[in-house]
C-alpha positions in Angstrom: 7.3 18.8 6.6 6.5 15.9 4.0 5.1 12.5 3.9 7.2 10.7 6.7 7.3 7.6 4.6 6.6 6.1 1.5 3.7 4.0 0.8 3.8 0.4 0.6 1.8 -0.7 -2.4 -1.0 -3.9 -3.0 1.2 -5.9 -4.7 4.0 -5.9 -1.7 1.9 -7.6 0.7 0.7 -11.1 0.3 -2.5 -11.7 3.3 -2.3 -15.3 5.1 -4.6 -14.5 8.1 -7.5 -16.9 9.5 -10.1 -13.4 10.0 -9.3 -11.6 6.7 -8.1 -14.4 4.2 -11.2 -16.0 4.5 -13.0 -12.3 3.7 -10.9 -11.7 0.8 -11.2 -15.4 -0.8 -15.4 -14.4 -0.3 -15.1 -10.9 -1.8 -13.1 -12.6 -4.6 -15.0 -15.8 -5.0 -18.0 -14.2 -4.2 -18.7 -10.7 -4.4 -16.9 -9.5 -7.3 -18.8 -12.5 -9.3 -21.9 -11.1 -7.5 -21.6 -8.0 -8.7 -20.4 -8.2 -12.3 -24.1 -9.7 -12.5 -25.8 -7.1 -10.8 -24.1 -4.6 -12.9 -25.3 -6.4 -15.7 -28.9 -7.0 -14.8 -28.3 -10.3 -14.3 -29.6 -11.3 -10.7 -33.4 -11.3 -10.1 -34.8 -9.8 -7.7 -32.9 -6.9 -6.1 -32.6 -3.4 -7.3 -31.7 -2.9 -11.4 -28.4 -2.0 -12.1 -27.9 -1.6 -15.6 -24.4 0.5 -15.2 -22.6 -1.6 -18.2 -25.5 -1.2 -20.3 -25.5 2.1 -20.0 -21.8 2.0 -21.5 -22.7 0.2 -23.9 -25.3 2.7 -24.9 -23.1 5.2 -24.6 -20.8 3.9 -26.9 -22.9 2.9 -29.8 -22.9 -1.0 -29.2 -26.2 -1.5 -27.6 -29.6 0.4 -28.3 -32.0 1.9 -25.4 -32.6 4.6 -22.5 -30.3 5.8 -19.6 -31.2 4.0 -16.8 -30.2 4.5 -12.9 -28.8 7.5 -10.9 -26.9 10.1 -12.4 -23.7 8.8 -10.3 -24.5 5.0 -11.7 -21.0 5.2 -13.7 -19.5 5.5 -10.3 -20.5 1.8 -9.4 -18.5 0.1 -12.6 -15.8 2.6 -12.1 -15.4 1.2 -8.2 -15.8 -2.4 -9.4 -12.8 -2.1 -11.7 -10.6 -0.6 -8.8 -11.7 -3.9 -6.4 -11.4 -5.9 -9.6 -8.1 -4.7 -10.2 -6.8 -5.2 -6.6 -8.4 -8.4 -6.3 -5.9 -10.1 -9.0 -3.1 -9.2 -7.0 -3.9 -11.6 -4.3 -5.8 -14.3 -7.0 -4.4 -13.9 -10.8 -7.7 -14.8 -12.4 -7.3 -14.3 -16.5 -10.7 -14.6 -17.3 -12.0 -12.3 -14.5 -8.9 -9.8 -16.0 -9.9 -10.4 -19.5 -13.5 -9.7 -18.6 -12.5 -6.4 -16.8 -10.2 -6.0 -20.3 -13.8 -5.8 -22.5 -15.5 -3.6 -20.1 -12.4 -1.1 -20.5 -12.8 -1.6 -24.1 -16.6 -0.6 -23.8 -15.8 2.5 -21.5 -13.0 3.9 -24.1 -15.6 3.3 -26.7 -18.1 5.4 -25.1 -16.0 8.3 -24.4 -16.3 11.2 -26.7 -13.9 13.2 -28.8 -13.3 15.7 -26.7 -12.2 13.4 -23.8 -15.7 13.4 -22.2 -16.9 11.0 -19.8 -20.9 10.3 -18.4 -23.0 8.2 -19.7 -25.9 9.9 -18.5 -25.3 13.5 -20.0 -23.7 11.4 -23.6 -27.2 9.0 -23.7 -29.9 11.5 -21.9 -28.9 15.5 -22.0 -26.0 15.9 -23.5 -26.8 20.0 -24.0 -26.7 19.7 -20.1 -23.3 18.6 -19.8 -21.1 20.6 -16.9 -24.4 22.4 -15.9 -25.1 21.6 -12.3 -21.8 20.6 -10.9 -24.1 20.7 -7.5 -26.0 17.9 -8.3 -24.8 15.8 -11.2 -21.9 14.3 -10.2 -19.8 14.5 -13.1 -16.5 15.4 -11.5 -17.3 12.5 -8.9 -17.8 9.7 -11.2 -14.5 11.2 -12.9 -12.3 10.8 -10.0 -14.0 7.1 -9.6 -12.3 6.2 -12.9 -9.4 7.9 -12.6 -8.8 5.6 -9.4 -9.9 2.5 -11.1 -7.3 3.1 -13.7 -4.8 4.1 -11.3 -5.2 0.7 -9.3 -5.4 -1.1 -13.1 -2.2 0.2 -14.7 -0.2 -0.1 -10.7 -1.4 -3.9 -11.1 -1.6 -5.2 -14.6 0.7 -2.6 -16.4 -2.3 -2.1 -18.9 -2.7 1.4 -19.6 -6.0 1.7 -22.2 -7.7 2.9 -19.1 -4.9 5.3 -17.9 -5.1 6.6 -21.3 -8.9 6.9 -21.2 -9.0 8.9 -17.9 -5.7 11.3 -18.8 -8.0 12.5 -21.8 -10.8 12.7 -19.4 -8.3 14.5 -17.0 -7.2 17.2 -19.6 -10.5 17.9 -20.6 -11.8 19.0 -17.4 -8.4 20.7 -16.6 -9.2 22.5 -20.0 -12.7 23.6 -18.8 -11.9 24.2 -15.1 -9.4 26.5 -13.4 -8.5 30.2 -11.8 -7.7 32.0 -15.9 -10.5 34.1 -17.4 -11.2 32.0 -20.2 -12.2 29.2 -17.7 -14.8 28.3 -15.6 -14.1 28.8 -11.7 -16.1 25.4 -10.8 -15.6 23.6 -7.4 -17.4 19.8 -7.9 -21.0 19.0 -5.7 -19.5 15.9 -4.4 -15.9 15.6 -4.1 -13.6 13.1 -5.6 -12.3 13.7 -8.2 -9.6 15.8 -6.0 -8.3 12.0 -4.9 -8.8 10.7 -8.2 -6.7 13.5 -9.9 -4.0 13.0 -6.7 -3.8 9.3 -7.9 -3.3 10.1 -11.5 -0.3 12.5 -10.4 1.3 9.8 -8.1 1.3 7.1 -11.4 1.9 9.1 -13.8 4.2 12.4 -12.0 2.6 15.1 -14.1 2.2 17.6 -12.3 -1.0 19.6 -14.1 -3.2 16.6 -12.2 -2.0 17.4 -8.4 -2.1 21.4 -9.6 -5.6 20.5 -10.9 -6.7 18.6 -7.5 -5.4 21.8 -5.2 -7.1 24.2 -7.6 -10.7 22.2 -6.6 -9.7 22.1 -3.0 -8.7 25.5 -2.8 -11.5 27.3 -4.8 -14.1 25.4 -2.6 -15.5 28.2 -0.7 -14.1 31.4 -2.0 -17.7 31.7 -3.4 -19.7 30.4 -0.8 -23.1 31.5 -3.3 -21.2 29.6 -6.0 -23.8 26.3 -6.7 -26.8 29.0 -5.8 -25.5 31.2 -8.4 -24.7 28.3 -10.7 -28.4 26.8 -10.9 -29.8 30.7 -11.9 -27.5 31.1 -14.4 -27.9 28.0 -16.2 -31.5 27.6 -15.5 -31.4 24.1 -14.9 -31.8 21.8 -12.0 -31.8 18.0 -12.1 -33.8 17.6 -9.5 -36.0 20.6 -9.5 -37.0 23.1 -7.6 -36.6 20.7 -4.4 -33.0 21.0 -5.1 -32.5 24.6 -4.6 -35.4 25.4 -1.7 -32.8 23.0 0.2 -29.5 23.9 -1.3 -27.2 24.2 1.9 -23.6 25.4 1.6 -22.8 23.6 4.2 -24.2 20.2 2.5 -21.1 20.5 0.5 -18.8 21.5 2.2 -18.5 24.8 0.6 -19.5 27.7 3.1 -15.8 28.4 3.9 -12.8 27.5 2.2 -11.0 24.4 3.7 -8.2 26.5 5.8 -11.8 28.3 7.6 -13.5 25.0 8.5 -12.6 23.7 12.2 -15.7 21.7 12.1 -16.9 18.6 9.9 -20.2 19.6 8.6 -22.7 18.6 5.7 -22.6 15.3 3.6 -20.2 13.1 5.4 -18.8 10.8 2.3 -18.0 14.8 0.2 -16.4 16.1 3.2 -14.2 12.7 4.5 -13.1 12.1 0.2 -12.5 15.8 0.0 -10.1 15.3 3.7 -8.4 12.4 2.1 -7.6 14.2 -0.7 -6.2 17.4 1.4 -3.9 15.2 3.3 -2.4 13.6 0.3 -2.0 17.0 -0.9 -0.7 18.3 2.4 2.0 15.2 2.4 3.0 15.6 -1.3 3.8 19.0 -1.2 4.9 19.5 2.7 2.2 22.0 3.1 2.2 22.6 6.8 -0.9 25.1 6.7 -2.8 21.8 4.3 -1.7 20.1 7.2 -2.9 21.4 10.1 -6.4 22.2 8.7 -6.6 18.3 8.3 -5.5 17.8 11.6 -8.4 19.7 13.0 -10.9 18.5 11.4 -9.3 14.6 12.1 -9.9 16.2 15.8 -13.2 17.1 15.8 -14.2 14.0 13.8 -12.7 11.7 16.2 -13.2 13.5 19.5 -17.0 14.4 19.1 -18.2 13.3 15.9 -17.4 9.5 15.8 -19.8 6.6 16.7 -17.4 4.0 18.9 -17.8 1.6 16.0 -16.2 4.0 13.8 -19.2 4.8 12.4 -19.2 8.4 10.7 -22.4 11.0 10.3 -25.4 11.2 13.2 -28.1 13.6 10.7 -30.2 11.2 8.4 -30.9 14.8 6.9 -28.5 14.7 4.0 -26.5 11.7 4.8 -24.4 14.3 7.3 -22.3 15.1 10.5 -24.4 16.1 13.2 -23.7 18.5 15.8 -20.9 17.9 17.9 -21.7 14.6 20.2 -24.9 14.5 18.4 -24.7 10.8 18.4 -28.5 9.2 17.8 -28.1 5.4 18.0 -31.3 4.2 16.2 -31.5 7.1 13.6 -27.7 6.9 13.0 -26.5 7.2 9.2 -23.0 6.0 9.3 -22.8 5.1 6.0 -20.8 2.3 5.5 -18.8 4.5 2.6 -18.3 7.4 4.9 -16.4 4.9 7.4 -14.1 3.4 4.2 -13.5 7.0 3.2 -12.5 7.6 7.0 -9.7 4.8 6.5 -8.5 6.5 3.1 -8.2 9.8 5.2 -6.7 8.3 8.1 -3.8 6.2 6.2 -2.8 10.0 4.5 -2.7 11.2 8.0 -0.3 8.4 9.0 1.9 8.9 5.9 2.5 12.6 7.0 3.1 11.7 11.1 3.7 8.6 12.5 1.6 8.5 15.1 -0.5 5.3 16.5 -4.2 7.5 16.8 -4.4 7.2 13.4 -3.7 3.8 13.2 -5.9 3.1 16.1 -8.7 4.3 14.0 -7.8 2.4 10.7 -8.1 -0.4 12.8 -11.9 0.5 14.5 -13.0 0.9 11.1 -11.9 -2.0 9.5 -13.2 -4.6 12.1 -16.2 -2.3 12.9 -18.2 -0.4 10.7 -16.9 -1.2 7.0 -17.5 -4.7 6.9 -20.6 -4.5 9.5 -22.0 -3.2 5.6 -21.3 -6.4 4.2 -23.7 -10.0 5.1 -21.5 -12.7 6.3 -22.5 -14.4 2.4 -21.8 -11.4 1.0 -24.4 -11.1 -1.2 -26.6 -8.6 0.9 -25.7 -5.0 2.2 -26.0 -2.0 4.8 -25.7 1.2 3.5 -26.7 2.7 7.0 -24.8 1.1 10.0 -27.1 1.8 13.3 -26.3 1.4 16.8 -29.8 0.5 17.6 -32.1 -1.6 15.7 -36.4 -2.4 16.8 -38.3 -4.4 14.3 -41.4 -2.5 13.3 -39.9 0.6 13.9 -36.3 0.5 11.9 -36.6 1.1 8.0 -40.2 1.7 8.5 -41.3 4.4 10.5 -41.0 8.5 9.3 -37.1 9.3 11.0 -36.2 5.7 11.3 -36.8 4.4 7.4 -33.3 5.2 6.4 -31.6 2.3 9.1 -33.3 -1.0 7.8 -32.8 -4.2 10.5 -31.8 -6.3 7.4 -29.5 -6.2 4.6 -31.5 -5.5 1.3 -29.5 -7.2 -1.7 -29.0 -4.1 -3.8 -29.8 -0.7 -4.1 -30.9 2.3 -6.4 -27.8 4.3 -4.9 -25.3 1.5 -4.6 -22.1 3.1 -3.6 -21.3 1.3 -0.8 -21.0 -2.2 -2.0 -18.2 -2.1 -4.7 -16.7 0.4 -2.4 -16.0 -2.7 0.0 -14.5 -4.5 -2.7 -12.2 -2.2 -3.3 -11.4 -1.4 0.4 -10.9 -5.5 1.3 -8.9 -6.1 -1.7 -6.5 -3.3 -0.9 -6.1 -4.7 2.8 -2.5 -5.2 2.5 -1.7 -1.0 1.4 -2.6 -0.3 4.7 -0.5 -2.3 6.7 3.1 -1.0 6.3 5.3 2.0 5.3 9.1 2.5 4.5 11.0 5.9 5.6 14.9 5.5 4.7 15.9 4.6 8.2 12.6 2.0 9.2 9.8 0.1 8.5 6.3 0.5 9.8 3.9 -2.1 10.8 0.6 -0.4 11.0 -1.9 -3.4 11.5 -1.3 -7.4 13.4 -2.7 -9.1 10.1 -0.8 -12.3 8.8 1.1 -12.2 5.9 4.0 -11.9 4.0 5.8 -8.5 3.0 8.0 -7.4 0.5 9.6 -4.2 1.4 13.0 -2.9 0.6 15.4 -3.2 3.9 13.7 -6.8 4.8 10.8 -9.4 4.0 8.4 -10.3 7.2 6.2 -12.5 7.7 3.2 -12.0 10.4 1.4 -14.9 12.3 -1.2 -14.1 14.5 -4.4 -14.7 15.9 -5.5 -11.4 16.1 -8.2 -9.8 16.5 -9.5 -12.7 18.7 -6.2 -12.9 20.6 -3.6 -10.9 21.6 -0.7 -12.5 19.9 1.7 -11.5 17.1 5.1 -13.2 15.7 7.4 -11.0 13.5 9.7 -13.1 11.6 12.5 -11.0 9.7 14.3 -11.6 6.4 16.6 -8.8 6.1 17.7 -7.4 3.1 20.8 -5.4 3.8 24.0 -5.6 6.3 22.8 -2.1 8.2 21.3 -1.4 10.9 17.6 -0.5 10.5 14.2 -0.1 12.5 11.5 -1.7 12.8 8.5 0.3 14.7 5.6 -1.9 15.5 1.9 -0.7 16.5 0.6 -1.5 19.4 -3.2 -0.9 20.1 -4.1 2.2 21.7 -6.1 -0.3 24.6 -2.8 -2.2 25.2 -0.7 -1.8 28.8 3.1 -1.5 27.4 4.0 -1.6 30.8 1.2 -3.9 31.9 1.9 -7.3 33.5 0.6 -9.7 31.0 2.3 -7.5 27.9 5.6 -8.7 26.8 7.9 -8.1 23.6 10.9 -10.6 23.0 13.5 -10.0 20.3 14.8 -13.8 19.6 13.5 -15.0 22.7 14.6 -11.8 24.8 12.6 -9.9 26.4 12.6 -6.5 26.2 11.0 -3.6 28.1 8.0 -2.4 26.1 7.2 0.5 27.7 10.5 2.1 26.9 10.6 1.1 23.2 7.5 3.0 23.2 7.0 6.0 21.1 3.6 7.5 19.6 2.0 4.1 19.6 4.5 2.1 18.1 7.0 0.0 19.7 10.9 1.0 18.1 13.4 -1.7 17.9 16.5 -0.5 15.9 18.8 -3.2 15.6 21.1 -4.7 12.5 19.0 -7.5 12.1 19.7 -11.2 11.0 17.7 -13.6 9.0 15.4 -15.7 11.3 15.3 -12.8 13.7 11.7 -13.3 15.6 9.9 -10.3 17.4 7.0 -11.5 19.5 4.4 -9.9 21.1 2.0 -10.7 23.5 -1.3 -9.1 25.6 -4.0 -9.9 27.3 -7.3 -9.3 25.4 -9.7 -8.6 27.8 -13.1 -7.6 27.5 -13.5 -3.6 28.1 -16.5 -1.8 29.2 -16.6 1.9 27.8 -18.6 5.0 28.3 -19.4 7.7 26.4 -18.6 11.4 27.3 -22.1 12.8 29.1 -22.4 15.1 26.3 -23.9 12.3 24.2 -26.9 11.6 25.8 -28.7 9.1 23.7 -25.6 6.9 25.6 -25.7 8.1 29.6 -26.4 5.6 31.9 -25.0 3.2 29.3 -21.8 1.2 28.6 -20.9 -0.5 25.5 -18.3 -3.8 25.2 -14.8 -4.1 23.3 -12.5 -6.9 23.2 -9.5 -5.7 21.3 -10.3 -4.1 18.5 -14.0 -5.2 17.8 -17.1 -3.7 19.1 -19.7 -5.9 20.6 -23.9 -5.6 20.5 -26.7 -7.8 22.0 -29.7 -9.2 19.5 -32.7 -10.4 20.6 -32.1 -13.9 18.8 -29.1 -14.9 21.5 -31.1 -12.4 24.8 -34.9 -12.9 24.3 -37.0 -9.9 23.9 -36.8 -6.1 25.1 -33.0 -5.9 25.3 -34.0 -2.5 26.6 -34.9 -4.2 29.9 -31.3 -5.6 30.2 -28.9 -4.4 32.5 -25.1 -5.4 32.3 -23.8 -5.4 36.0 -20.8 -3.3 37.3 -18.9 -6.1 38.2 -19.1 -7.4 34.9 -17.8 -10.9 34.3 -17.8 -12.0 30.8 -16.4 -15.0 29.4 -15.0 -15.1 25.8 -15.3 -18.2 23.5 -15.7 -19.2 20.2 -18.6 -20.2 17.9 -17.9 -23.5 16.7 -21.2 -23.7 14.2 -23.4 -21.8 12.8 -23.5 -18.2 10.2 -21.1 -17.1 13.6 -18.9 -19.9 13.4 -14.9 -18.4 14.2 -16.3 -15.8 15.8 -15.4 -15.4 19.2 -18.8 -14.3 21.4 -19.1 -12.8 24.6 -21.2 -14.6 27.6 -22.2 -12.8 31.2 -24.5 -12.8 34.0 -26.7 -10.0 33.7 -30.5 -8.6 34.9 -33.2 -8.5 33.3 -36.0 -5.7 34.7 -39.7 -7.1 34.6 -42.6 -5.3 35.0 -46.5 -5.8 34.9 -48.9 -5.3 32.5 -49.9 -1.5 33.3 -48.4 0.8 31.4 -47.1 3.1 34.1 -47.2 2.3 37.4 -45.7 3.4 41.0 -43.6 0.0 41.7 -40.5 -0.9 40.3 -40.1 -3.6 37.8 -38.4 -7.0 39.6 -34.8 -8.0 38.8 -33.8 -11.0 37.7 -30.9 -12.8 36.6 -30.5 -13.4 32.9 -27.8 -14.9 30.8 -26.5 -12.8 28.2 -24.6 -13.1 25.3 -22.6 -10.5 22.9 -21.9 -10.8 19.4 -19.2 -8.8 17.3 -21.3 -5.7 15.8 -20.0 -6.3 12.4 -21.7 -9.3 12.5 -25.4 -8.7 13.3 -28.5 -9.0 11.2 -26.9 -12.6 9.6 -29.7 -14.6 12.0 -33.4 -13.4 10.5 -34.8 -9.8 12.3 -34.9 -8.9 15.8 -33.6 -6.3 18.6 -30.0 -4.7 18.7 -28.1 -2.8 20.9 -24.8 -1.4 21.3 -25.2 0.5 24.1 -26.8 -1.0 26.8 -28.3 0.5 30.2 -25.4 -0.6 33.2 -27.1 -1.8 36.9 
């Protein structure tokens, strides 16, 4: 086995859509702006960055104290990445020569030896590569390597590339299986996917040997970050750190071909996934392979919030227990459901199969941008199901889900992580194999790939519509497979595919979730597709109990949730009938404005006053109205729900 395709890169894929233009012309005009500022302490009000200065420290130009987590290089190293990506669908030369100086800074800062932190070079350097548990060297490594991957694939400027290939060959130097090394596995993985990246742009091979080594070792000494803090005497957050040091936090109480289940610190475990199927695809490791694939399985069948959200345990940012699905006290971190695209688009490199598209799909319209305001200049880092005013992001167990964006944080990983994930839209949408072409999402655009150019219009995801219009580029006969949604009918009524104006039976193109039409094709040769987007009501498996008795709404792709603002108060007291008739339509003003909203008859329980008593509360007929979930909390505070109780 081997990757079943090649990837399709940034730069191949132009996006011309009316939902995720729009988004990327805000990230760029917006966002990125935004957050060069906070990075450089230039926004009052919200949480101090001060990741540049600390670069500047570093490297000699600038006088003063560390400031921030011990990750905080991390953050730059993830703007530059979305920076980078971003001038592939807007050439911006200042914005590029900007991105040029902080480059300039970072080589400046790094040390003879090819070392990279600013928080171990400015605060404790004698501490450097002493708590690989907790300091996050090897993580803010592998964000740099990818933010020079992504800037040399763009600009062809390598200063960076050079930068992190030092950086690279000093910690292949330090780490590895000889004696003379040290056998180190990293706290927080990701530098595994960094090092993968610097192999695929630069095909040395000591970079993927170094990333298999990391995965491997993980696990072989299950004692090993224990053992590590007595030896070295040194903990950077104290004795805290080691009363609660949990093997399975990280990831590392069993080596990755031992672990059927997805356990500890969600973001580690889905970046150190991503990395193993990239691993599993380069090399055509079957055994890589099908430990990914059962983990993907577990994940997916009892471990994943419908919005895509990823991790259920507050405690340590984590999986939960298998359908251990809290809706209120959810963490889904909005990183842990853009690392859950990374590892899903490796997956679908390796097998061609439509579940892992399906779930690229929930992730993007669900719970990665649900992490982003509408403005885009305030930000989730935990994604609940549930939200009550007084008692979200203030009581003990519920602090961690806040019911409105804050503008920045202490630990701000998430918000240049959705730069980078939105400005890379277009990676995801196709691959090549040497007999077809892929289409892996219905976004507009225009692609460049090698056996044809096609354009995409469509309306999706607000309707169920899709026009393929080909430009091939050679005389032979090629394919081109086409996803269709896991909730689509291919032999359903109101579905149809036509080839020129033919129709064709879709159910028997159909194969894995994609729809295969091998033809030798012509230019002006127009594939459409049409189905009926209607609204869905879906339950959860009765092994979730936080959700029995309850159904939740999806129209296409998108997940939908009630706020108080549109329903009144105590959504709790709302029922959503069986017989459910809900209208679709679209806001024409307002923050919600192109979004299209959901409208119903439902009931609404009242009681009296008492706070228990022996008659039932009275139903009564209420109006109700459903809002896309990535989309709440844009309207001032107040209730929300996902799941909601069913009459």
């Amino acid at each position: 086995m081997g990757k079943a395709v090649r990837e399709v890169r940034e730069n191949q894929v132009r996006i011309a859509d009316a939902f995720w233009s729009p988004m990327q012309e805000k990230v760029i005009d917006v966002v990125i702006p935004f957050q060069e500022k906070v990075l450089n302490d230039e926004v009052p009000g919200v949480e101090k960055s001060h990741a540049i200065e600390n670069f500047r420290i570093a490297a000699g130009l600038s006088q003063g104290e560390f400031y921030g987590m011990v990750f905080q290089d991390s953050d730059v190293a993830k703007w530059l990445e979305g920076v980078a990506y971003s001038l592939v669908i807007k050439p911006d030369s200042e914005l590029e020569t900007r991105a040029d100086k902080i480059i300039e800074i970072i080589e400046k800062a790094q040390q003879a030896d090819g070392y990279l932190d600013t928080y171990f070079i400015i605060k404790e350097p004698e501490h450097r590569w002493q708590n690989l548990h907790e300091c996050h060297e090897l993580y803010c490594a592998g964000h740099m390597m990818e933010a020079a991957a992504a800037f040399y694939s763009v600009t062809g400027k390598d200063k960076l590339l050079h930068v992190v290939e030092r950086l690279a060959d000093h910690i292949i130097g330090r780490f590895g299986p000889e004696d003379d090394k040290e056998q180190g596995i990293p706290g927080h993985q990701e530098v595994e996917i960094g090092l993968m990246k610097l192999y695929h742009v630069t095909g040395k091979e000591k970079y993927k040997d170094m990333a298999r080594y990391f995965l491997e070792e993980r696990g072989k000494n299950p004692n090993y970050f224990y053992e590590e803090k007595i030896k070295r005497g040194w903990q950077h957050w104290g004795q805290y750190s080691i009363d609660r040091l949990d093997v399975r936090y990280s990831q590392a109480h069993q080596t990755i071909y031992e672990q059927k289940e997805a356990v500890g610190h969600a973001v580690r475990a889905l970046y150190m996934y991503t990395a193993m199927a990239d691993l599993a695809g380069t090399d055509g490791d079957e055994r890589l392979y099908r430990a990914c694939r059962t983990l993907w399985d577990n994940i997916v069948n009892q471990k994943m919030y419908i919005t895509g959200g990823i991790g259920g345990n507050p405690e340590g940012e984590a999986f939960a227990g298998n359908y251990e699905l809290p809706n209120d006290m959810a963490y889904a971190e909005t990183c842990a459901s853009i690392a859950m695209v990374f590892f899903a688009h490796h997956m679908l490199e390796i097998e061609m199969d439509g579940a892992y598209a399906d779930i690229i799909e929930k992730e993007l319209y669900n719970s990665t941008i649900s992490g982003m305001q509408l403005d885009g200049k305030r930000y989730f880092y935990v994604n609940p199901l549930e939200s009550e005013p007084g008692v979200s992001g203030e009581i003990f167990g519920y602090r961690h889900a806040l019911s409105e964006r804050p503008g920045w944080y202490a630990c701000a990983c998430c918000p240049p992580n959705l730069i980078r994930l939105i400005t890379s839209l277009g990676k995801y949408c196709w691959s090549e194999s040497d007999s077809a072409v892929y289409s892996h999402l219905m976004i507009g655009q225009k692609a460049e790939l090698e056996k044809a150019d096609i354009t995409i219009r469509t309306g999706y995801p607000w309707k169920g519509e899709a026009e393929y219009l080909v430009e091939p580029k050679t005389d032979e006969e090629f394919t081109i497979a086409i996803h269709i949604p896991y909730y689509v009918d291919p032999a359903g009524k109101e579905t149809s595919l036509t080839v020129n104006g033919e129709q064709m039976e879709l159910h028997r193109l159909m194969k894995n979730g994609y729809a295969y039409i091998t033809r030798k094709w012509n230019t002006g040769d127009t594939v459409v597709i049409h189905f009926p987007m209607n609204v869905r009501k879906v339950y959860a498996n009765q092994h979730v109990r936080e959700d029995a008795g309850c159904v939740a709404l999806m129209r296409g792709p998108v997940v939908y949730c009630f706020e108080g603002v549109d329903n009144g108060e105590l959504l709790q007291s709302l029922r959503i009938p069986k017989e459910l008739n809900a209208i679709a339509h679209t806001c024409e003003k307002g923050i919600l404005k192109g979004n299209v909203l959901l409208r119903m008859e439902g009931i609404r329980m009242v009681s009296g006053m008492e706070l228990y008593s022996e008659n039932p509360p009275v139903k009564e007929k209420a109006a109700l109205t459903a809002i896309p979930y990535y989309a709440w909390a844009n309207r001032g505070e107040s209730q929300m729900r996902v799941w909601m109780l069913e009459e």
